[in-house]
C-alpha positions as CSV (number, residue, x, y, z in Angstrom):
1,X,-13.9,-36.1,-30.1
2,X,-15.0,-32.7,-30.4
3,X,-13.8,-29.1,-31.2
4,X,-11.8,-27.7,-28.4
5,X,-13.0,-24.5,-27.2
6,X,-11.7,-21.6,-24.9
7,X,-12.6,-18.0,-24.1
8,X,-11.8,-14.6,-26.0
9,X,-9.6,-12.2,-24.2
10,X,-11.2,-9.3,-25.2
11,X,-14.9,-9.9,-25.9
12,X,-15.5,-13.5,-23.9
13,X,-17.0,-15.2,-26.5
14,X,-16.7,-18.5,-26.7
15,X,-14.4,-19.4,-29.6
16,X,-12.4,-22.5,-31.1
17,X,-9.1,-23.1,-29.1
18,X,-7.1,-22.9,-32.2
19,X,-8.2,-19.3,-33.7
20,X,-6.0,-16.7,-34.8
21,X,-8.6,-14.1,-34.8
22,X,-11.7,-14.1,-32.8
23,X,-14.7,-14.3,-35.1
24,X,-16.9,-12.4,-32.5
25,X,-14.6,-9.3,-32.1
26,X,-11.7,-9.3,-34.3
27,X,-9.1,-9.9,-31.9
28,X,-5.6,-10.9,-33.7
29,X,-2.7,-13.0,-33.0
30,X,-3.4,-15.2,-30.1
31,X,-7.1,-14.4,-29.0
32,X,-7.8,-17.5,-26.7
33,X,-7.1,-16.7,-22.8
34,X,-4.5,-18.9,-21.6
35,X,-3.6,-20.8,-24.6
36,X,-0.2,-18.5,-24.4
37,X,-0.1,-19.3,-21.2
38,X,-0.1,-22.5,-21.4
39,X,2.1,-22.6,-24.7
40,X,4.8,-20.3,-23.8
41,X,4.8,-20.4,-20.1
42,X,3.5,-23.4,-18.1
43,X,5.3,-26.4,-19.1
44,X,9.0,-24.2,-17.2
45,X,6.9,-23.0,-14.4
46,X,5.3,-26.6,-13.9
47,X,8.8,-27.7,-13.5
48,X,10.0,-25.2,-11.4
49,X,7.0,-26.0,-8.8
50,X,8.6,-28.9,-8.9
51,X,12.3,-27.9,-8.4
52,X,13.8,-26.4,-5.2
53,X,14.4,-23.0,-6.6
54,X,11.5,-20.5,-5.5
55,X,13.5,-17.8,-6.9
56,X,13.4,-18.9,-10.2
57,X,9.7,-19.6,-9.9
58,X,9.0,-16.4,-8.9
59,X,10.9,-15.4,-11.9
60,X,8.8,-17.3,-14.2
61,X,5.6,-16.2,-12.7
62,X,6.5,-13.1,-12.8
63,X,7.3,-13.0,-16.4
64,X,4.1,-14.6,-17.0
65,X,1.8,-12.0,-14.9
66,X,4.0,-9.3,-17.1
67,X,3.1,-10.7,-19.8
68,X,-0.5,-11.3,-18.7
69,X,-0.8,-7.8,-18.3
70,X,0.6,-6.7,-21.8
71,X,-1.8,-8.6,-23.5
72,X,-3.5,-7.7,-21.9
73,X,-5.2,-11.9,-20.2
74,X,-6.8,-10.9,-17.2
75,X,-7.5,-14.4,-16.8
76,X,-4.3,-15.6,-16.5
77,X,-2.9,-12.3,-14.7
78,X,-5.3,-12.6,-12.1
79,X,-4.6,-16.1,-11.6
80,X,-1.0,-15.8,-11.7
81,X,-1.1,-12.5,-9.3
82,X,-2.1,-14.7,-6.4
83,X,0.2,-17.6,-7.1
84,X,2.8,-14.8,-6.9
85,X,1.9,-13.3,-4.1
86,X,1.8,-16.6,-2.1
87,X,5.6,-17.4,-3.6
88,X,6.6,-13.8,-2.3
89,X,5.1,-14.4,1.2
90,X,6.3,-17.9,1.5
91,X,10.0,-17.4,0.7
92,X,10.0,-13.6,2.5
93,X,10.9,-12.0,-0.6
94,X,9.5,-8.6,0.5
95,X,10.8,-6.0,-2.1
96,X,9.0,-7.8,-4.5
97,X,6.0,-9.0,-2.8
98,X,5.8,-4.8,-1.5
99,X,6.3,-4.0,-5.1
100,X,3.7,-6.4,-6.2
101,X,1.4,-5.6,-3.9
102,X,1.6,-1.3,-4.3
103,X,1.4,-2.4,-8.3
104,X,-2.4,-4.2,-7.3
105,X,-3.9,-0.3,-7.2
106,X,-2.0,0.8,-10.1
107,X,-3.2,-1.8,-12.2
108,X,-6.5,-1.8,-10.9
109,X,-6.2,-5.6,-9.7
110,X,-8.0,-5.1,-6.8
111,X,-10.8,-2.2,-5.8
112,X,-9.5,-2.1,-2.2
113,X,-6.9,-1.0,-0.6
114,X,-6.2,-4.2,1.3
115,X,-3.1,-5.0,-0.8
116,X,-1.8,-1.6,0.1
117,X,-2.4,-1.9,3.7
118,X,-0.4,-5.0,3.9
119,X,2.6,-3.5,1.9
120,X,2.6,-0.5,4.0
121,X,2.2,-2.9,7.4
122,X,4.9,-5.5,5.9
123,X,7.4,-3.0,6.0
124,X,7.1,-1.2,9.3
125,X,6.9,-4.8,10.7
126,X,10.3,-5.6,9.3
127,X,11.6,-2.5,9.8
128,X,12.9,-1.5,6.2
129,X,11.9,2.1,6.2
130,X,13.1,2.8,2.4
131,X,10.2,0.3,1.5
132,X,7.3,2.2,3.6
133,X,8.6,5.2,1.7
134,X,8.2,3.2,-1.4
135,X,4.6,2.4,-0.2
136,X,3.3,5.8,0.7
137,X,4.8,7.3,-2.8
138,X,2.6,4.9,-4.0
139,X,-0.5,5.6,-2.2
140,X,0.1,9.1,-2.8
141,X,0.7,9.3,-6.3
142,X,-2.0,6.9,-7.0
143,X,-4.4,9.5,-4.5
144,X,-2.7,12.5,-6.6
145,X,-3.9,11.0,-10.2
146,X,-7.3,10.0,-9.2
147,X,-8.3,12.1,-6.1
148,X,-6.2,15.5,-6.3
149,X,-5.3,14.9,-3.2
150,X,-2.4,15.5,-1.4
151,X,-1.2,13.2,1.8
152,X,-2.0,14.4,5.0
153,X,0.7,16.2,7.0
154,X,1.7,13.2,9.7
155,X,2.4,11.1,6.1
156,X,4.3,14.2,4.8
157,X,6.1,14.3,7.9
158,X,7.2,11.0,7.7
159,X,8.2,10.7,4.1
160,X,10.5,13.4,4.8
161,X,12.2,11.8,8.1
162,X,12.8,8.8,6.0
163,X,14.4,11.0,2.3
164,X,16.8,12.6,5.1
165,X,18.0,9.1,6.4
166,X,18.7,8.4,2.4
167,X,20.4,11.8,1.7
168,X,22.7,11.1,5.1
169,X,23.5,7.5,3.4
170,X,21.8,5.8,6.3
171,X,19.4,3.7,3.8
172,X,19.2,2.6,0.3
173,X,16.4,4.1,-1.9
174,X,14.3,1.5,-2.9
175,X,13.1,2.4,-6.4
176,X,12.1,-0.4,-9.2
177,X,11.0,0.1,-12.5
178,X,8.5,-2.5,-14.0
179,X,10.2,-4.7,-16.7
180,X,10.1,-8.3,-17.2
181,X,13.6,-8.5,-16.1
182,X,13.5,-6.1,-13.2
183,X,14.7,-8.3,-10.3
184,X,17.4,-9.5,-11.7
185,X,18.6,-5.7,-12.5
186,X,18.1,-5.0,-9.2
């Protein structure tokens, strides 16, 4: 039997499974896409497929995109980020899956704003106005850094209606902070 193979992380090369250090870039540690994966992650998330316990699946996925993403393995993020996704719509876990989907343009997973438009439409659909804040301080800080530009005055408008339902203690502020044990702080 042959050499195992698998792909560089940073340069795509072609390299033994087993290398410490890609010969084609230099690439240290663990330079094979997925082989952490697979290693570190897989074998719990296989059995929580398995299980009846799509929290804890989400959990495991989501350490595993995080981890993806510090790497960074956009082969396994991207693979992971929809597997996510599809556990977030299935079990209506919407802060994360709104979360998840505002972090798509942050992270530049995807070049359209489709993601967005979901989060955005998710959360006037179910009525949870602290999370279409959430999405349209998203879309606007991520139209500030790139763009310059500022929302429009309806949007404005709107942002504000919602920050005075917070300050009068009518909703919750919905504010996360990426860490690979977020969701269970909040």
């Amino acid at each position: 039997m042959g050499e195992k193979f698998g792909t560089c992380m940073e340069c795509d090369e072609e390299i033994p499974y087993d290398s410490e250090q890609c010969p084609e870039c230099g690439l240290d540690g663990c330079p094979v896409a997925y082989r952490w994966y697979r290693e570190d992650h897989e074998p719990d998330i296989i059995v929580a497929r398995e299980g009846d316990d799509p929290e804890l699946l989400a959990n495991l996925l989501f350490t595993a995109w995080y981890d993806a993403g510090s790497l960074p393995d956009y082969y396994v993020m991207s693979e992971v980020n929809e597997e996510l996704l599809s556990v977030y719509r299935e079990h209506k876990m919407y802060e994360r899956l709104i979360f998840h989907l505002c972090q798509g343009i942050l992270d530049n997973v995807t070049e359209d704003w489709m993601y967005v438009e979901e989060a955005l439409a998710l959360s006037k659909d179910i009525g949870r106005e602290d999370l279409e804040l959430y999405v349209y301080e998203q879309i606007d800080g991520f139209n500030w850094t790139v763009y310059k530009k500022s929302p429009p005055e309806h949007i404005t408008a709107r942002k504000e209606e919602i920050r005075a339902k917070i300050k009068a203690g009518e909703l919750g502020q919905f504010d996360p902070h990426l860490a690979p044990d977020m969701w269970t702080e909040i």
